[in-house]
C-alpha positions in Angstrom: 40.0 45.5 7.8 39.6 46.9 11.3 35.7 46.9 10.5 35.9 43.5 9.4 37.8 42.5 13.0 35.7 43.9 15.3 31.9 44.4 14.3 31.3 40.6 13.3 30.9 38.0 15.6 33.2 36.3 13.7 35.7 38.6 13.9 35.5 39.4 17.4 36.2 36.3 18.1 39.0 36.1 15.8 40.6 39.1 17.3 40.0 37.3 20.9 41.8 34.1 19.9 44.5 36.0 18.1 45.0 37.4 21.6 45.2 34.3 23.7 43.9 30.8 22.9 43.1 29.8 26.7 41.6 32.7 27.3 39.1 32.8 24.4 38.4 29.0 25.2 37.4 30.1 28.6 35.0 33.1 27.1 32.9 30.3 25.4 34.9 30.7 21.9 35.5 27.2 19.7 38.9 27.6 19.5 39.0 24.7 17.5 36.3 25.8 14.5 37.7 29.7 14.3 41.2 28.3 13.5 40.2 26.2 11.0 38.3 29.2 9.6 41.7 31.4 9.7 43.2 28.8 7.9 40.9 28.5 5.4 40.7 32.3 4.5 44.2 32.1 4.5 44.5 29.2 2.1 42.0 30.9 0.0 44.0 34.2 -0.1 47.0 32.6 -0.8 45.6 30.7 -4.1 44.3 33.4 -5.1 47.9 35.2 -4.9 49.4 32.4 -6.5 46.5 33.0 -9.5 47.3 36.1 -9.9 51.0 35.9 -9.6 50.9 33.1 -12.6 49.4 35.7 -14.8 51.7 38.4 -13.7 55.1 35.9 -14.6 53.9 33.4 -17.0 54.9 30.1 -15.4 54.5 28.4 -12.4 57.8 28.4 -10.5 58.0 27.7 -6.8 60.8 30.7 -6.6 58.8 33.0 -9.0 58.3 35.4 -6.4 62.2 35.7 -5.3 62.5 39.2 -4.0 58.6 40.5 -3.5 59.7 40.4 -0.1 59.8 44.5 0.2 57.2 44.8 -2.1 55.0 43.1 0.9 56.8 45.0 3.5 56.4 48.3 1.5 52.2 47.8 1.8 51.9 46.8 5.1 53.4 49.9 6.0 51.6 52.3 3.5 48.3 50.0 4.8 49.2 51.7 8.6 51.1 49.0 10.6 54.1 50.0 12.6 57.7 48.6 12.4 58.6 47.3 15.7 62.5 46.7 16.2 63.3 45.1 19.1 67.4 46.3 19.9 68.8 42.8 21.8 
């Protein structure tokens, strides 16, 4: 992943607009196209979750999933992101 975000051009500039918009509008970056693309990548992923999750149940239920919750939480911390908790 971290290859993926900063050796491309593409990701570079994905990592810049994750930062700020304005600021990677100002670099020369179409903010514009690269969202689209994120949203695209991220409606592809997500189909093909849903694919996979319809062979894994069964059926196709829109509350199927109900309590997968920790399971995602449980990877993204094995993957190497941190747990911020903000005390109020």
């Amino acid at each position: 992943m971290r290859f993926s975000l900063k050796k491309p051009k593409l990701g570079r500039n994905i990592y810049a607009l994750g930062g700020n918009k304005e600021s990677a509008w100002y670099s020369g970056i179409n903010v514009n196209l690269h969202t689209l693309i994120v949203f695209i990548i991220s409606g592809i992923c997500a189909g093909i979750a849903g694919v996979v999750l319809l062979g894994r149940v069964g059926s196709a239920e829109p509350a199927a999933a109900t309590g997968f919750e920790t399971y995602a939480i449980a990877a993204s911390i094995i993957g190497g992101n941190k747990l911020l908790w903000r005390q109020g």
